[in-house]
matplotlib code that plots the C-alpha trace (Angstrom):
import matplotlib.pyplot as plt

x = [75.3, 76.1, 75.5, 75.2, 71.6, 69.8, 72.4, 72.0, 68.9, 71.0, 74.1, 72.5, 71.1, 74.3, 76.1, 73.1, 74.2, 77.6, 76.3, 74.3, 76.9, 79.1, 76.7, 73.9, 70.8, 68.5, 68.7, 65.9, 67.6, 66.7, 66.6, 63.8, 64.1, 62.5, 64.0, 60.6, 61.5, 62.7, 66.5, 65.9, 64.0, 66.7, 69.4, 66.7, 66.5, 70.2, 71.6, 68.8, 67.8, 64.5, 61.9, 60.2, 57.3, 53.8, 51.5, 52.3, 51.6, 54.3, 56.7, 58.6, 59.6, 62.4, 64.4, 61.3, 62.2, 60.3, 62.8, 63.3, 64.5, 62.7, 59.6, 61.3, 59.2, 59.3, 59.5, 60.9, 61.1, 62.2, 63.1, 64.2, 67.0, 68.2, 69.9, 67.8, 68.1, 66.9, 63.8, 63.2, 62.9, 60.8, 58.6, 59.1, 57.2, 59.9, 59.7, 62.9, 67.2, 69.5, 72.0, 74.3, 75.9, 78.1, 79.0, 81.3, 82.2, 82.5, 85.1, 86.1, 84.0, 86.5, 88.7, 87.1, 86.5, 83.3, 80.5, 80.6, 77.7, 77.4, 80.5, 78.8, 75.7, 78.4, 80.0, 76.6, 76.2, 79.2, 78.8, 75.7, 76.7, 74.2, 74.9, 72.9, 70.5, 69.3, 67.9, 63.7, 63.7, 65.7, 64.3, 66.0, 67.6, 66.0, 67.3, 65.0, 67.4, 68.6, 72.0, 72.1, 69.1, 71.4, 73.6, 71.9, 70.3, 73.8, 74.8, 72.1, 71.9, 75.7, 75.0, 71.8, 71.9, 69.4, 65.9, 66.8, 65.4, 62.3, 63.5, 60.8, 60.9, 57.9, 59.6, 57.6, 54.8, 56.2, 59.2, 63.1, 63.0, 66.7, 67.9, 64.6, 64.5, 66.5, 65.1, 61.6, 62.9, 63.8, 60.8, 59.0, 61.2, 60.4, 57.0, 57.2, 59.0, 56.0, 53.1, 54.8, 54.5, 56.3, 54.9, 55.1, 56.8, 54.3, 53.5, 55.5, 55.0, 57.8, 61.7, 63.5, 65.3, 68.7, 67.3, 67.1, 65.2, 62.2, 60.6, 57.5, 54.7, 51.9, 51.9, 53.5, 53.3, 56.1, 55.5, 58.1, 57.9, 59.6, 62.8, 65.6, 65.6, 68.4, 68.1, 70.5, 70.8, 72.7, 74.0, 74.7, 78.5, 79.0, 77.7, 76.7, 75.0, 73.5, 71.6, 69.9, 67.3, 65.6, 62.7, 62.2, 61.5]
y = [-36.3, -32.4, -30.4, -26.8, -25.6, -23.4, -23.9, -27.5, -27.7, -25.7, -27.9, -31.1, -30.4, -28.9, -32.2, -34.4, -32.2, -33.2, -36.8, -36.4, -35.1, -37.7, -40.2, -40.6, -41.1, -39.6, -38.8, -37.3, -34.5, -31.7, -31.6, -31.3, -30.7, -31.7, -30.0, -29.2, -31.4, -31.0, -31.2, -29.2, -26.7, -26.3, -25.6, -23.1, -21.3, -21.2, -20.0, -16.6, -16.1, -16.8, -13.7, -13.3, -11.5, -13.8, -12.4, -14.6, -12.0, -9.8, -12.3, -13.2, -9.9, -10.1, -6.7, -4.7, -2.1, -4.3, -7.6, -9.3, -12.4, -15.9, -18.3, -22.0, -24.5, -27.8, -29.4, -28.8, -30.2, -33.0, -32.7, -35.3, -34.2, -35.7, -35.1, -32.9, -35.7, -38.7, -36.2, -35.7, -39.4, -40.7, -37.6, -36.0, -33.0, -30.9, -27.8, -25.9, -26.6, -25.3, -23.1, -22.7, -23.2, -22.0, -22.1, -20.2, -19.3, -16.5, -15.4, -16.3, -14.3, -11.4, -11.3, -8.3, -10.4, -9.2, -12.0, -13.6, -14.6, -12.0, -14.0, -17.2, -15.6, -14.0, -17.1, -18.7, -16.7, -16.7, -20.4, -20.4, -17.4, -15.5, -11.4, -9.8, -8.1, -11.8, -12.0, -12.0, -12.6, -13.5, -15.8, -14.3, -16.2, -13.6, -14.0, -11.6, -10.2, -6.6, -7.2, -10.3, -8.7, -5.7, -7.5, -10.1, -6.3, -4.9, -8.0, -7.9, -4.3, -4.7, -7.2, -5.6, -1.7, -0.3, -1.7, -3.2, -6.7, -8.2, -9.9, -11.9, -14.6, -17.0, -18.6, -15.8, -18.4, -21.7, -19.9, -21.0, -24.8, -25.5, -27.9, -28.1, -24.2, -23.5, -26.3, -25.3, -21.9, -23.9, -25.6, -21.6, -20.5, -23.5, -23.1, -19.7, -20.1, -22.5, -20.2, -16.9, -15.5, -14.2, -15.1, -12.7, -11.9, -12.4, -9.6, -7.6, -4.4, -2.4, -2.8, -0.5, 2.2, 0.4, -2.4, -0.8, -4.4, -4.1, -6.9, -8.3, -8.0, -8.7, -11.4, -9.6, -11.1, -9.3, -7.9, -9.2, -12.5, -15.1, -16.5, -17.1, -17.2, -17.2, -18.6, -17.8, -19.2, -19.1, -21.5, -21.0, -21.0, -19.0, -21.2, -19.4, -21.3, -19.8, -21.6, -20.0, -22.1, -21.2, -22.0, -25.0, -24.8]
z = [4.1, 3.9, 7.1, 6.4, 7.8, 6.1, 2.9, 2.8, 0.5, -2.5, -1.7, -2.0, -5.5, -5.9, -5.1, -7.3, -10.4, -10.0, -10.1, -13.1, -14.5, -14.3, -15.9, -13.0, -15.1, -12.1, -8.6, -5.5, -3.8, -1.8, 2.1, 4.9, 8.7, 11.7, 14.8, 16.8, 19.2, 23.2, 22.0, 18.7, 20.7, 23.4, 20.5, 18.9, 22.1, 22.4, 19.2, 20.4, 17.1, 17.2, 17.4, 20.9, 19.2, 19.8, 17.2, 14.4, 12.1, 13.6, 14.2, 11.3, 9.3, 7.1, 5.7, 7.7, 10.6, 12.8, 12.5, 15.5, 14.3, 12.9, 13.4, 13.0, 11.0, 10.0, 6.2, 3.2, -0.5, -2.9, -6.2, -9.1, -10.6, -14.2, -17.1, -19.9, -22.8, -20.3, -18.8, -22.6, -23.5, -21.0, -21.7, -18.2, -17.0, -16.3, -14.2, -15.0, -15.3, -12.8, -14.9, -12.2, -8.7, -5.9, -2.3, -0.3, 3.3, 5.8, 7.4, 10.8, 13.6, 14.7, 11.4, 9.5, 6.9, 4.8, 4.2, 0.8, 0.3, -2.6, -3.8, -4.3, -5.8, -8.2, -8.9, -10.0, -12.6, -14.2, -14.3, -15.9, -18.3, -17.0, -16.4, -13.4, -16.0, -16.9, -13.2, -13.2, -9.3, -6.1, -3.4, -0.5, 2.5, 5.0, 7.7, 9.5, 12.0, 11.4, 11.0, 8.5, 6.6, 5.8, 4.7, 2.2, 1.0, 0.8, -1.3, -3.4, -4.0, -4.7, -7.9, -8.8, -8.1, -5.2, -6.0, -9.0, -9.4, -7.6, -4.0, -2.3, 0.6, 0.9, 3.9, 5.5, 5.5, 6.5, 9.0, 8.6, 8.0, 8.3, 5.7, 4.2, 3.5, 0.8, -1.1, -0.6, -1.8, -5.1, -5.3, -5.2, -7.9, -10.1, -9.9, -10.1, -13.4, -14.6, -13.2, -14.2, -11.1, -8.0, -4.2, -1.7, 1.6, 4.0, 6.6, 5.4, 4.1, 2.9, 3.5, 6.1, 4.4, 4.8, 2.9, -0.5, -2.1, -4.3, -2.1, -3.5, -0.6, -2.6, -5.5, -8.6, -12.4, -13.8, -17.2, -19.2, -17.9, -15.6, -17.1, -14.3, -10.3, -8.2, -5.2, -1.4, 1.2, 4.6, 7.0, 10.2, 10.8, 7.8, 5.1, 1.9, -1.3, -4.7, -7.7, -10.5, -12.4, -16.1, -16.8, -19.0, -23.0]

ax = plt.figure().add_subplot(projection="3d")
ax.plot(x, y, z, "-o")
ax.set_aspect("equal")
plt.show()
């Protein structure tokens, strides 16, 4: 079992590759969350990031002005993950290939340390000998709190140069499903990748200046095609996690 929140969807596929890789024929990964409950609430209410905003179309806001923190939801996704030559013989419908992986952690609170999680998208692509310019889209983690939305943007914007590749977070329409949010993130970008097109970030409608992301707010079919998402993700406790997936064929 792997316990990193929000991460945990990428780092369970993460840990499935491995498997495969080492002669697994085929494994279901992923993660989903329930955590609506008296107890899950409490801890919700505690960790005071949640949004205290009521309209539900105002509540959730990620990289906008009017952030105030998160809607929690409930779900997530499941994916079979298996090698490309057994998918291939037993004529499986396959969705995409995950090119590359990477986790890494924060500093400690109070240390100066900066946040890596530009690190482990970094890392990622080196493993899957991709360069930033091979980047179609990124499904953000979007965190929707001022602070950690500056700095996914300043992470991003880092790699990718001030609105220089599409960024878009559908999690906008489910809220922040714990474990089950990244890999319902990965699910999006796969079927993205099949469908050729890139959801948008619910609500809102343009990023605050210090968030220089060309976020996708309306449903965008880029013209030279879908090819290659990278997907983030953050943990709380200072979990970070990054896959990119290709689409298949």
């Amino acid at each position: 079992m792997l316990v990193t929140e929000q991460a945990g969807g990428l780092d369970a596929v993460a840990q499935a590759r491995r498997q495969i890789r080492k002669g697994v024929r085929l494994l279901v990964t992923g993660g989903v969350d329930s955590s609506l409950c008296p107890w899950g609430w409490a801890a919700h209410l505690a960790g005071g990031e949640l949004t205290e905003v009521a309209d539900p179309a105002r509540a959730y806001l990620p990289f906008s002005e009017a952030a105030s923190g998160h809607v929690a939801g409930e779900g997530g996704a499941l994916l079979v993950l298996e090698d490309a030559a057994v998918a291939e013989a037993r004529g499986a419908r396959v969705y995409g290939t995950v090119a590359g992986c990477a986790a890494t952690f924060d500093p400690a609170p109070g240390s100066g340390g900066a946040p890596r999680l530009r690190a482990a998208a970094e890392q990622t692509l080196r493993e899957a000998g991709l360069a930033p310019a091979d980047v179609d889209v990124v499904f953000a983690d979007a965190a929707g709190r001022r602070d950690a939305d500056r700095a996914e943007a300043e992470a991003v914007a880092g790699m990718f140069g001030e609105y220089g590749v599409p960024v878009t977070a559908p999690k906008t329409m489910t809220g922040r499903l714990a474990a089950g949010g990244a890999a319902l993130d990965l699910a999006a970008a796969l079927l993205a990748l099949r469908d050729q097109v890139i959801p948008p970030t619910a609500h809102v409608t343009a990023p605050a200046g210090d968030c220089p992301l060309d976020l996708v707010t309306e449903t965008r079919r880029p013209v030279g095609g879908l090819r290659t998402a990278l997907v983030l993700a953050r943990g709380r406790g200072g979990f970070n996690s990054a896959m990119v997936v290709r689409a298949a064929g």
